[in-house]
DSSP file (Angstrom, degrees, kcal/mol; ACC not computed):
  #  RESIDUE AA STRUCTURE BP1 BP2  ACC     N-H-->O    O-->H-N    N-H-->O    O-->H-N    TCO  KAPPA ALPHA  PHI   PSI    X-CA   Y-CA   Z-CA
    1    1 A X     >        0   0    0      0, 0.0     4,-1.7     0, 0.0     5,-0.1   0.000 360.0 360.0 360.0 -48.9   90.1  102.9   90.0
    2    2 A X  H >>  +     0   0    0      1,-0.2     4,-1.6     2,-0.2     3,-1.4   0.941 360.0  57.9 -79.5 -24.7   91.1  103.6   93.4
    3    3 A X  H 3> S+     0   0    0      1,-0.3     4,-1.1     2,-0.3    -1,-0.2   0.945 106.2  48.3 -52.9 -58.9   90.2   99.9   94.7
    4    4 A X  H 3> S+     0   0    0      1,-0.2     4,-1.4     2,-0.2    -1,-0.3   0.725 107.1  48.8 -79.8   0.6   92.3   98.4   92.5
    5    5 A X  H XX S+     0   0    0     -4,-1.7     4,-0.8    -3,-1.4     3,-0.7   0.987 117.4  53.1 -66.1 -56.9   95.3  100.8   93.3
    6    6 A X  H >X S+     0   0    0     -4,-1.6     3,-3.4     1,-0.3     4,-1.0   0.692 113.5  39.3  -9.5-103.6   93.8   99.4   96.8
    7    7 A X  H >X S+     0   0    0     -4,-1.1     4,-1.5     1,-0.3     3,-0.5   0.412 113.1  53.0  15.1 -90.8   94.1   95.9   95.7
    8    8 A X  H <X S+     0   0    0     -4,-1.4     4,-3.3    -3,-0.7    -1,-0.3   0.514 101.9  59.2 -61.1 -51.6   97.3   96.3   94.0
    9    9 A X  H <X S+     0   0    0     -3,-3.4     4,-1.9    -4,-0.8    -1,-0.2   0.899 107.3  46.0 -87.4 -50.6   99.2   97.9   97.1
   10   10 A X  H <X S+     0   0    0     -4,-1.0     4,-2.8    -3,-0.5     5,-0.3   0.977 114.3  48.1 -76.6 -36.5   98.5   94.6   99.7
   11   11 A X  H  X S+     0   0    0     -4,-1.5     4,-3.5     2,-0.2     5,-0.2   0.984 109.9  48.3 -45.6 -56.9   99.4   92.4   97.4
   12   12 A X  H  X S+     0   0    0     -4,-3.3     4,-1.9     1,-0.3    -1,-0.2   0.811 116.6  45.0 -31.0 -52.9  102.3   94.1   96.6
   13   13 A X  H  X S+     0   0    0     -4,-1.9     4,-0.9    -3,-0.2     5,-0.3   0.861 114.8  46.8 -55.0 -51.7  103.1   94.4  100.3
   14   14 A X  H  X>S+     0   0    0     -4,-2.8     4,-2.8     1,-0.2     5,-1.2   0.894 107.3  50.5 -91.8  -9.6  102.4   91.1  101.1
   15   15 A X  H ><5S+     0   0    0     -4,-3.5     3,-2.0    -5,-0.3    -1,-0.2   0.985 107.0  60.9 -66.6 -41.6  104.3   89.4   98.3
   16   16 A X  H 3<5S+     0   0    0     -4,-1.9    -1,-0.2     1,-0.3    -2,-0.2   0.679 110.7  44.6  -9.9 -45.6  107.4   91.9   99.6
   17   17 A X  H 3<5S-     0   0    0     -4,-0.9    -1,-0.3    -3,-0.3    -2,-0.2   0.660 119.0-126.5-121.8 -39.1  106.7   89.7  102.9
   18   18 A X  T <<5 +     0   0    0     -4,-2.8     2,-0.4    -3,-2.0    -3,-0.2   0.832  54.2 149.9  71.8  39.8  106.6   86.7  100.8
   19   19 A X      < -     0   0    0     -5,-1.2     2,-0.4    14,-0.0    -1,-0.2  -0.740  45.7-121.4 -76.2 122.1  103.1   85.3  101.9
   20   20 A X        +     0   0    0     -2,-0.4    12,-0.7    -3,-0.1     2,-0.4  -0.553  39.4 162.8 -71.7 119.0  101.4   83.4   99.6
   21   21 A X  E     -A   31   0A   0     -2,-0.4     2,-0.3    10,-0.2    10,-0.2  -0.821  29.4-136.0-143.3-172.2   98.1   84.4   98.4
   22   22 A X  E     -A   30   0A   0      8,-2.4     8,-0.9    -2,-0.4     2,-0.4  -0.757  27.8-125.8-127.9 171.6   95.6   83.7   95.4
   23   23 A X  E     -A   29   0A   0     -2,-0.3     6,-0.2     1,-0.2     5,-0.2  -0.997  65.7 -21.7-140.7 125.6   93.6   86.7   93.6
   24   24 A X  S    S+     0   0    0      4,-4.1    -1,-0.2     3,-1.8     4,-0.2   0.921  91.1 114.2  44.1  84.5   89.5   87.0   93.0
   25   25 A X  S    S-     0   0    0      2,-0.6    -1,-0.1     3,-0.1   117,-0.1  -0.022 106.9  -9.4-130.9 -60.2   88.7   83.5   93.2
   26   26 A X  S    S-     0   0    0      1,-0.2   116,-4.5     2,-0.1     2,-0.2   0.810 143.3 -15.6-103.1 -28.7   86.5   83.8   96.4
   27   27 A X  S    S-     0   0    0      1,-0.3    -3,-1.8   114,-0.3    -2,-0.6  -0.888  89.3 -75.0-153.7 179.4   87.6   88.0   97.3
   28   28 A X  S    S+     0   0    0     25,-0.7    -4,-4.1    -2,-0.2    -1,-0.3   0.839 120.9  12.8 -41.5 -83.2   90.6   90.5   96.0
   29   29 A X  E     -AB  23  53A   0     24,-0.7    24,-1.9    -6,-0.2     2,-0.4  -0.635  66.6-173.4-138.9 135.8   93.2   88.6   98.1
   30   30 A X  E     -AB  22  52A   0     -8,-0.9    -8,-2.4    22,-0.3     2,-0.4  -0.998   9.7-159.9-146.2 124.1   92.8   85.2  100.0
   31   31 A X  E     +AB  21  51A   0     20,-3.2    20,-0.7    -2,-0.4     2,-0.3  -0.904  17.7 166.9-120.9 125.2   95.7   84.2  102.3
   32   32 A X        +     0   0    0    -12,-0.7     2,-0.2    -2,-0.4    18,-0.2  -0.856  27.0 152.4-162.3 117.2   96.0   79.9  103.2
   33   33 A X        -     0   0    0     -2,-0.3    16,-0.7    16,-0.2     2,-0.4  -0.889  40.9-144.2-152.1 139.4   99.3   79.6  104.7
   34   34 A X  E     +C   48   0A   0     -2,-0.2    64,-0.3    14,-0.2     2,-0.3  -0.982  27.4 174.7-106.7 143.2  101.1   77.1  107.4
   35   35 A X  E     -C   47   0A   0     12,-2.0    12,-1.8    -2,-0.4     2,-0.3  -0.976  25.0-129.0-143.9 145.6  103.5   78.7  109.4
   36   36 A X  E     -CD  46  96A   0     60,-2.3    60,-1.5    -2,-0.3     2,-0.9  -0.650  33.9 -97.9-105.7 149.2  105.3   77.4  112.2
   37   37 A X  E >   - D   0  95A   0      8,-1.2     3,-1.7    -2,-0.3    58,-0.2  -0.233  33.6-155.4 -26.9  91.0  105.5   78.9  115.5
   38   38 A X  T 3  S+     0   0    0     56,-1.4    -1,-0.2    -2,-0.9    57,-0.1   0.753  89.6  40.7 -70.8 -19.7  108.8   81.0  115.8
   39   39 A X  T 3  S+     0   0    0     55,-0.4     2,-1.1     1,-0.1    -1,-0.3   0.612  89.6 105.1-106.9   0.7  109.5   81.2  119.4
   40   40 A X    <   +     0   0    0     -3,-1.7     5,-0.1     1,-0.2    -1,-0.1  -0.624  39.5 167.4 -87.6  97.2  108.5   77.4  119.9
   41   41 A X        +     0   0    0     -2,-1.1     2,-0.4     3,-0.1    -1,-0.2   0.481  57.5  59.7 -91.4 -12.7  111.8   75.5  120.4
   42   42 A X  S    S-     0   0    0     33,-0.1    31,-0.1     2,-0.0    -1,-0.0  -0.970 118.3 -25.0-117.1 118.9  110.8   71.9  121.8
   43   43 A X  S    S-     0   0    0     -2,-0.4     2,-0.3    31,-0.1    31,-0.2   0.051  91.7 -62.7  63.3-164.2  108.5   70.2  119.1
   44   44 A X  E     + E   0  73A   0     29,-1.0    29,-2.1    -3,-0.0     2,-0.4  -0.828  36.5 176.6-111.2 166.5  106.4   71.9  116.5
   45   45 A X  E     + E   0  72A   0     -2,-0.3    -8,-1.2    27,-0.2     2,-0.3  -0.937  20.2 178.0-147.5 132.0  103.4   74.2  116.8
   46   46 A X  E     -CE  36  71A   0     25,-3.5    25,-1.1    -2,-0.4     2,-0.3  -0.873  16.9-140.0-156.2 135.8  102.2   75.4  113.5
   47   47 A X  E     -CE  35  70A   0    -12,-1.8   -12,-2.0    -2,-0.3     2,-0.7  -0.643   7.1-143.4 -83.5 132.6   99.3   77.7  112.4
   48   48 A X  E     -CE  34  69A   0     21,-3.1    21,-1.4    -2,-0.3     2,-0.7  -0.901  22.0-162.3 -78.4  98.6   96.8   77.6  109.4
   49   49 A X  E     + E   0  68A   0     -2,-0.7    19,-0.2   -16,-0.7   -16,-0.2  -0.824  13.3 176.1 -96.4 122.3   96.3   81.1  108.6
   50   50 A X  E     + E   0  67A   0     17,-3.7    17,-1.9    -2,-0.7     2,-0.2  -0.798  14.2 163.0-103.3 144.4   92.9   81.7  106.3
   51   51 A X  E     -BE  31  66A   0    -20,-0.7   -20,-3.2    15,-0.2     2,-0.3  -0.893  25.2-153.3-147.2 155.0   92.1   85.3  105.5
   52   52 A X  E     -BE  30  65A   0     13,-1.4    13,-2.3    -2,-0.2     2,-0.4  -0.990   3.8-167.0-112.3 137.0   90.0   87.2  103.1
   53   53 A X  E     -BE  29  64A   0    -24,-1.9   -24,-0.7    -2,-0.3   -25,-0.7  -0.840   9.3-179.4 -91.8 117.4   90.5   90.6  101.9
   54   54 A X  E     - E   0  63A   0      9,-1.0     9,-4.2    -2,-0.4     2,-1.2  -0.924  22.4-148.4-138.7 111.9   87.7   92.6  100.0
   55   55 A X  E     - E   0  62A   0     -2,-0.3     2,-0.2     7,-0.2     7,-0.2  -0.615  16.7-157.4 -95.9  72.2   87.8   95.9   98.6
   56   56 A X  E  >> - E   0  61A   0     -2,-1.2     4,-1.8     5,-0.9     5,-0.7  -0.117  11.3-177.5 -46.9  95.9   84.1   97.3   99.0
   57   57 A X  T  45S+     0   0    0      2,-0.2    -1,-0.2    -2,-0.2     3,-0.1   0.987  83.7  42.3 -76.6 -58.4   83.8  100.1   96.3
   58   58 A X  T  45S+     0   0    0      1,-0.2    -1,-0.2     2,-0.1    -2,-0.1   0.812 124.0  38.4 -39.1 -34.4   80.2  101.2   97.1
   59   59 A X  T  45S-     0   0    0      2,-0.3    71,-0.3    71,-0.0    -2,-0.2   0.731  95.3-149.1 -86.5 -34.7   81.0  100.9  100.9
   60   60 A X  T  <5 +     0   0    0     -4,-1.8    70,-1.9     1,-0.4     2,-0.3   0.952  65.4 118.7  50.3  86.0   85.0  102.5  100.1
   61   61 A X  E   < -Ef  56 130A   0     -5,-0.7    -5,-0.9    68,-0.2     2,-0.4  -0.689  65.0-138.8 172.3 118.0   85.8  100.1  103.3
   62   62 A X  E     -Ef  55 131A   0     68,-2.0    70,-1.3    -2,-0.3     2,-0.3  -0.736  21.0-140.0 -87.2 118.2   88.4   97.0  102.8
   63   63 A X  E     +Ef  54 132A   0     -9,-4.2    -9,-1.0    -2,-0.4     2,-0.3  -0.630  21.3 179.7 -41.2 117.6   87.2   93.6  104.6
   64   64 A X  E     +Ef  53 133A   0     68,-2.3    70,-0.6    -2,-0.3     2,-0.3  -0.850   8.7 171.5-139.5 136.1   89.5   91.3  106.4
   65   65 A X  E     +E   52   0A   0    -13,-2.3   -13,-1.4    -2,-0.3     2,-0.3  -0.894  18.4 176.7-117.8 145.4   88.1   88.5  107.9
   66   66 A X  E     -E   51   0A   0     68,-0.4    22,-2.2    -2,-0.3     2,-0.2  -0.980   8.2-170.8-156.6 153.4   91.1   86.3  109.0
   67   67 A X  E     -EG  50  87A   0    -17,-1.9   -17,-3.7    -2,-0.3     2,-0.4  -0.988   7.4-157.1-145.2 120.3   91.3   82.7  111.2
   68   68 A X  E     -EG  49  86A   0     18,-3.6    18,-1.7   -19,-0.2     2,-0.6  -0.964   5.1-166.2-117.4 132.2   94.0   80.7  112.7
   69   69 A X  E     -EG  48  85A   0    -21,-1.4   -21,-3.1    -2,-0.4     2,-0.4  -0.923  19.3-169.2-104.7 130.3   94.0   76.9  113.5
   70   70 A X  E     +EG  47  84A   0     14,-2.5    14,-1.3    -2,-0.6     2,-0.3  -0.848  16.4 153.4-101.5  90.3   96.7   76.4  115.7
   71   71 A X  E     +EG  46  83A   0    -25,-1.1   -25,-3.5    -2,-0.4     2,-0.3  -0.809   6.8 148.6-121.0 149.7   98.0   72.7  116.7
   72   72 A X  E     -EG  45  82A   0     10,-5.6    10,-4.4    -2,-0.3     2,-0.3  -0.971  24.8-145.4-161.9 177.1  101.0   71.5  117.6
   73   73 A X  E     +EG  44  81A   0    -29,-2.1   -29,-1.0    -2,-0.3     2,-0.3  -0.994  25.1 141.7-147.7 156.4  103.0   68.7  119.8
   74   74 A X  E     - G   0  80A   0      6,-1.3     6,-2.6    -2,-0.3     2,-0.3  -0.999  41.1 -69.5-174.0-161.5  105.8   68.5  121.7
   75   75 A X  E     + G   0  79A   0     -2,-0.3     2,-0.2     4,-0.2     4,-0.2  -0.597  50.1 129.1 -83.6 146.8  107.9   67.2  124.9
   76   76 A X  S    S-     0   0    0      2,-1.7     2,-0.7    -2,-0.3     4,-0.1  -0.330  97.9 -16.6-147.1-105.9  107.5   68.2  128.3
   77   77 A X  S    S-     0   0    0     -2,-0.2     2,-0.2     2,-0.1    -2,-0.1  -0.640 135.2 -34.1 -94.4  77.7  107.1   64.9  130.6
   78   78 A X  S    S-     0   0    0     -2,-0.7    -2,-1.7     2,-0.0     2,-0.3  -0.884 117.6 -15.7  88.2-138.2  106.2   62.5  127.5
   79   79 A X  E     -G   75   0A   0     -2,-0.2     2,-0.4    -4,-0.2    -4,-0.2  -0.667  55.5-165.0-102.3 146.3  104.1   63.9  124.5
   80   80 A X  E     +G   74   0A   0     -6,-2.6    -6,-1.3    -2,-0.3     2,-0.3  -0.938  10.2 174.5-116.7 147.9  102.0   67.3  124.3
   81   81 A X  E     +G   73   0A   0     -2,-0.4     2,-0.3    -8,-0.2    -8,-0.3  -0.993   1.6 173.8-143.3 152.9   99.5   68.0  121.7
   82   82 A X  E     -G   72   0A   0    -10,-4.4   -10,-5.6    -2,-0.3     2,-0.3  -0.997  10.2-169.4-167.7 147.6   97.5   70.7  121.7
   83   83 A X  E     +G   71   0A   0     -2,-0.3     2,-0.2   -12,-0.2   -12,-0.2  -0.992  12.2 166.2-157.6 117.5   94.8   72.3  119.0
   84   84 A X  E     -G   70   0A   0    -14,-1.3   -14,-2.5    -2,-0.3     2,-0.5  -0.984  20.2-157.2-156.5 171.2   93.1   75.6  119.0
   85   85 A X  E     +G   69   0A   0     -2,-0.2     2,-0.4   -16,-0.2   -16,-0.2  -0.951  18.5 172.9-132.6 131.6   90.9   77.8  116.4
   86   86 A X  E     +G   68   0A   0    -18,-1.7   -18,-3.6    -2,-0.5     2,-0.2  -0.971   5.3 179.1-151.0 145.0   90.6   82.1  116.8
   87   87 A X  E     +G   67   0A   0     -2,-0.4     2,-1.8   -20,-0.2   -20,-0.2  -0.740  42.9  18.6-125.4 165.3   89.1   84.4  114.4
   88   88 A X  S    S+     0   0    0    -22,-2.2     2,-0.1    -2,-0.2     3,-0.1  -0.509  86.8  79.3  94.1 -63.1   88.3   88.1  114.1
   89   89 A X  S    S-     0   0    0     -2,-1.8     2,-0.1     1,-0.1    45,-0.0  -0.526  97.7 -86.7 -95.0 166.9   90.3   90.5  116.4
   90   90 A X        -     0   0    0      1,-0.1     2,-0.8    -2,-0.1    -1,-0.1  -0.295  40.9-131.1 -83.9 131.7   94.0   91.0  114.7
   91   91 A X        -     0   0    0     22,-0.2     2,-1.0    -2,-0.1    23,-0.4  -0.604  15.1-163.6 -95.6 121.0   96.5   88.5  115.6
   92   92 A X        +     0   0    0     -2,-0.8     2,-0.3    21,-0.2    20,-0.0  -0.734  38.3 142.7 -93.9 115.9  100.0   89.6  116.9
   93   93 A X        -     0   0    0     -2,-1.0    20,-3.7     2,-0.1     2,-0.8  -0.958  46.9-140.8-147.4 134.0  101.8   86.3  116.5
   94   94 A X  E     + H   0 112A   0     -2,-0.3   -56,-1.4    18,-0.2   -55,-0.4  -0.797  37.1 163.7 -75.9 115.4  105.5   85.8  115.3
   95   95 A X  E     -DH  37 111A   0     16,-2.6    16,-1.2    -2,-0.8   -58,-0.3  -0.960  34.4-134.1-132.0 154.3  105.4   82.8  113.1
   96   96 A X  E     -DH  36 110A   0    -60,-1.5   -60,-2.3    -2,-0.2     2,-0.4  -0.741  15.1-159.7 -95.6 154.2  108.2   81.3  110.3
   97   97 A X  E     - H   0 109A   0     12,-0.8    12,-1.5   -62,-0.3     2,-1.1  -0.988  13.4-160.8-122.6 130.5  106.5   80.2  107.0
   98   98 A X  E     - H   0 108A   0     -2,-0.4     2,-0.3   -64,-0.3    10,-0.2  -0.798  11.2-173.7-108.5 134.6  109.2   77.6  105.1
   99   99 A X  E     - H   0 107A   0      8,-4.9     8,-2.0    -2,-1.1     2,-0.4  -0.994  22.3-136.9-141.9 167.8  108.9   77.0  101.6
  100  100 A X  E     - H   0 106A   0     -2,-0.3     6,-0.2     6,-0.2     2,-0.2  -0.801  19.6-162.0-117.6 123.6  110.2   74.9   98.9
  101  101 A X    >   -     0   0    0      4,-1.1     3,-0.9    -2,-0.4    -1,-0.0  -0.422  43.2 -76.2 -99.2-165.3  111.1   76.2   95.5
  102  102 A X  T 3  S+     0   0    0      1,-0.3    -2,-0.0    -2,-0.2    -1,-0.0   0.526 129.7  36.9 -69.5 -14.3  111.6   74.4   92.4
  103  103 A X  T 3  S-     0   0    0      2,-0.0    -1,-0.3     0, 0.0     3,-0.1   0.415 121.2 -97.8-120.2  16.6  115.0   72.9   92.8
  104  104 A X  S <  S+     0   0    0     -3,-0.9    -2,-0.2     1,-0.3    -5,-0.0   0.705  73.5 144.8  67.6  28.0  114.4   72.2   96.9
  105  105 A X        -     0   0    0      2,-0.0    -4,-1.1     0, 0.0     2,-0.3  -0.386  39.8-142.1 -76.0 177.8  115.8   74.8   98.0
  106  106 A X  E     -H  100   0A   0     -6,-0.2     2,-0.3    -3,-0.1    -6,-0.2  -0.979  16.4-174.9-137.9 150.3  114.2   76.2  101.0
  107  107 A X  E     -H   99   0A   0     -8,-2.0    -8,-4.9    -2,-0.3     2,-0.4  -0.992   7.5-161.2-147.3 144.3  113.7   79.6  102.2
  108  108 A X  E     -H   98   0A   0     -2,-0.3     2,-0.4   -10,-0.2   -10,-0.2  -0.768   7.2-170.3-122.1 170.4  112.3   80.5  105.3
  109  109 A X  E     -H   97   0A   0    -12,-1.5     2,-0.9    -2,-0.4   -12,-0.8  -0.962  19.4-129.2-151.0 144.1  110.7   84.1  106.2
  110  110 A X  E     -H   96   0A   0     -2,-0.4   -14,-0.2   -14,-0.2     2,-0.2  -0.806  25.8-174.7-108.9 112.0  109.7   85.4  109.3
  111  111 A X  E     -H   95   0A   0    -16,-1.2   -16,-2.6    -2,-0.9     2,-0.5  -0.449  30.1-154.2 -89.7 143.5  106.2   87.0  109.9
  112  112 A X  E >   -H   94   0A   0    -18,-0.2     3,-2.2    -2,-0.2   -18,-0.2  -0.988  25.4-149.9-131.6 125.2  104.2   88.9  112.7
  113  113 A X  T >> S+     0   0    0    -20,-3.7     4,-1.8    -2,-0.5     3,-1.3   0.752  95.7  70.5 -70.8 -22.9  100.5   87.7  111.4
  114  114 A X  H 3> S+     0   0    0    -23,-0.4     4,-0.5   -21,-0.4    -1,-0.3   0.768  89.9  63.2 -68.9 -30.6   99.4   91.3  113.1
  115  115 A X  H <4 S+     0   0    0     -3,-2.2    -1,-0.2     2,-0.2    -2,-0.2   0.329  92.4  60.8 -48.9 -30.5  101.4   92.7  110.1
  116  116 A X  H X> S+     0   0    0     -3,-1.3     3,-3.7     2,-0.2     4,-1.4   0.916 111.5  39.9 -68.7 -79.5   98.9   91.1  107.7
  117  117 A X  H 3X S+     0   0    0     -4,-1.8     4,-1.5     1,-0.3    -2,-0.2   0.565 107.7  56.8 -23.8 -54.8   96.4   93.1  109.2
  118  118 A X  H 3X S+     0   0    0     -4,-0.5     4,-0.8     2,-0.2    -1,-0.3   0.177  99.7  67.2-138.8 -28.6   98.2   96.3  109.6
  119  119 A X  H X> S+     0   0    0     -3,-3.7     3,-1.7     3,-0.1     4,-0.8   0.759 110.5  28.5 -79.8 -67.7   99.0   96.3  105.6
  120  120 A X  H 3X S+     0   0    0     -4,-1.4     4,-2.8     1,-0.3     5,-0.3   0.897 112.9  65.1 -57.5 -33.1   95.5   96.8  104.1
  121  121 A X  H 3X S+     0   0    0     -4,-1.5     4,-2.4    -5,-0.2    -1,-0.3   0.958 114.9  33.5 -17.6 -66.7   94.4   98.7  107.3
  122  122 A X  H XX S+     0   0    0     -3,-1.7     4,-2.1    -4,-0.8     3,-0.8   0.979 116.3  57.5 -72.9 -54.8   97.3  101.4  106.0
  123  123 A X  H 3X S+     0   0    0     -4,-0.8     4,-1.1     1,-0.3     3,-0.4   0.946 112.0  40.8 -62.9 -59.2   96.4  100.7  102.3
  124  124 A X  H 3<>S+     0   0    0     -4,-2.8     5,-3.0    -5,-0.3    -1,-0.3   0.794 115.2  49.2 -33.3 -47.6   92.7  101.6  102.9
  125  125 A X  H X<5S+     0   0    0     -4,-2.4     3,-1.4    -3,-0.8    -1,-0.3   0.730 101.0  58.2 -65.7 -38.6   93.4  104.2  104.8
  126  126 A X  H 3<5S+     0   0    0     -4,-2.1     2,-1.4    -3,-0.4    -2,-0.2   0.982 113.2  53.2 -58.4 -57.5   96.4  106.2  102.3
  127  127 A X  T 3<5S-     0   0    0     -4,-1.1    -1,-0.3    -5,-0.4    -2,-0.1   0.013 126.4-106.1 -90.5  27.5   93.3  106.1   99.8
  128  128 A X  T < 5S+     0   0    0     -3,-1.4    -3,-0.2    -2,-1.4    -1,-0.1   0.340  78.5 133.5  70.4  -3.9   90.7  107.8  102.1
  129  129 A X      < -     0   0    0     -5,-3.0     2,-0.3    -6,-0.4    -1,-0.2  -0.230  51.1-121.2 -91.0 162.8   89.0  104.4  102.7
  130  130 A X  E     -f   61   0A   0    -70,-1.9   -68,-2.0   -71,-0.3     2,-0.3  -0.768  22.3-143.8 -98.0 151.0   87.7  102.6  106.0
  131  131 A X  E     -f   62   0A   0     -2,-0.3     2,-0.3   -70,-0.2   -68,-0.2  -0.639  14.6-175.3-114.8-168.2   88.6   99.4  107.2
  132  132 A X  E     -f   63   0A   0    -70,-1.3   -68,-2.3    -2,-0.3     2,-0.6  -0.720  15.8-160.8-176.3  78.9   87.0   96.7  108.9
  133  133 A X  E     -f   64   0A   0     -2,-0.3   -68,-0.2   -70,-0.2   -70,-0.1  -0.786  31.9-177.8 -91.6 123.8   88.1   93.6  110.3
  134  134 A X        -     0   0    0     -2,-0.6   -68,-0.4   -70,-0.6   -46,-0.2  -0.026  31.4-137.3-116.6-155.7   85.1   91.4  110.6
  135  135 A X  S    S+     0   0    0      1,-0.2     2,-1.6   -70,-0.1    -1,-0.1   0.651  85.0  81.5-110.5 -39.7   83.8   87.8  111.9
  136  136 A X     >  -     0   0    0      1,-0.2     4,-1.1     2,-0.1     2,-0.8  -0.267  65.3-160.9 -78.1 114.2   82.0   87.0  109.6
  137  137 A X  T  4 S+     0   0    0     -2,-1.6    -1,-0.2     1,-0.2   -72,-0.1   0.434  95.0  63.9 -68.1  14.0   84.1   85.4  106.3
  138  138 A X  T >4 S+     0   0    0     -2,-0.8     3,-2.5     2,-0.1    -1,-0.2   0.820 102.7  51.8 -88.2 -52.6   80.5   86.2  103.7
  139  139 A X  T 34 S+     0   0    0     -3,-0.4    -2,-0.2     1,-0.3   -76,-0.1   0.826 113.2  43.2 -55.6 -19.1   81.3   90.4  104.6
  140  140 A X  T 3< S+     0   0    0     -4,-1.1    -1,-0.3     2,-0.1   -75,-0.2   0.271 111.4  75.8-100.8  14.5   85.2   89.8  103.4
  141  141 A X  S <  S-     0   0    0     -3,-2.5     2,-0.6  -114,-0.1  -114,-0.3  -0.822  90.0-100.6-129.1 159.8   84.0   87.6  100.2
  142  142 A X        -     0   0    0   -116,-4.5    -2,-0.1    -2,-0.2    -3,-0.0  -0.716  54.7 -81.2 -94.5 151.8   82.6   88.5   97.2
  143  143 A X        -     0   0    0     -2,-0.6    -1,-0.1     1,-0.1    -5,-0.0   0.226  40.4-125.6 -14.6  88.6   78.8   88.0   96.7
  144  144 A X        -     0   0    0     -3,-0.1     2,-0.3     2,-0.1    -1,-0.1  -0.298  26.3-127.4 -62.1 172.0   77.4   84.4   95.9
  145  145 A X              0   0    0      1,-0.0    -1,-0.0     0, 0.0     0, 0.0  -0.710 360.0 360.0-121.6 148.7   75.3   84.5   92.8
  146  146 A X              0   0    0     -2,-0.3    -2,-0.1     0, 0.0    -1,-0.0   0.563 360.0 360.0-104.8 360.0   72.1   83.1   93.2
């Protein structure tokens, strides 16, 4: 019971945020997002952020394993391009995520990816539980079947 209030409470939060995420295909909550760099004003820089969320009822201790590929280009004296990949410890990054609804509109929202973190942390914690952010993306997934 209390897991899925767990459960229930970062999603909630993050749709509030307006992050996109999918439910129990690979863990509770699985986050695969572009978002573009917010403070980067000459070309683009934009981050893949992958994360999973898993709400360990035997352990009472929420997962999150989370990864960002970061590439981008822009000017300085000709072209710059530049590609790099960090997992594990929580990432304080301001990034915009844009999206397209159904009629093209666009809406954009502004994120600090540390934020991410920083919900199920507190949702784990309000409900007596531990959290855990880990490296490895099996401990933040649910179990393969053999």
């Amino acid at each position: 019971m209390i897991r899925q209030q767990i459960v229930e409470q970062i999603v909630q939060a993050y749709q509030k945020l307006g992050v996109p995420i999918t439910r129990e295909q690979n863990a509770d909550v699985e986050i695969h997002a572009e978002f573009l760099n917010a403070g980067w004003s000459i070309g683009r820089k934009k981050f893949v952020y992958d994360a999973f969320i898993l709400a360990n009822e035997e352990e009472q201790t929420v997962y999150l394993w989370q990864k960002t590929t970061e590439s981008g280009g822009g000017l300085s004296f000709g072209s710059e391009s530049e590609s790099s990949v960090q997992t594990g410890a929580t990432l304080f990054r301001k990034v915009r995520l844009v999206q397209y609804g159904p009629e093209g509109k666009t809406a954009e929202l502004n994120v600090n990816l540390g934020e991410l973190a920083s919900i199920a942390e507190t949702a784990a914690k309000q409900n007596g539980w531990k959290f855990r952010s880990v490296l490895r993306q099996e401990k933040a997934r649910y179990p393969k079947n053999p």
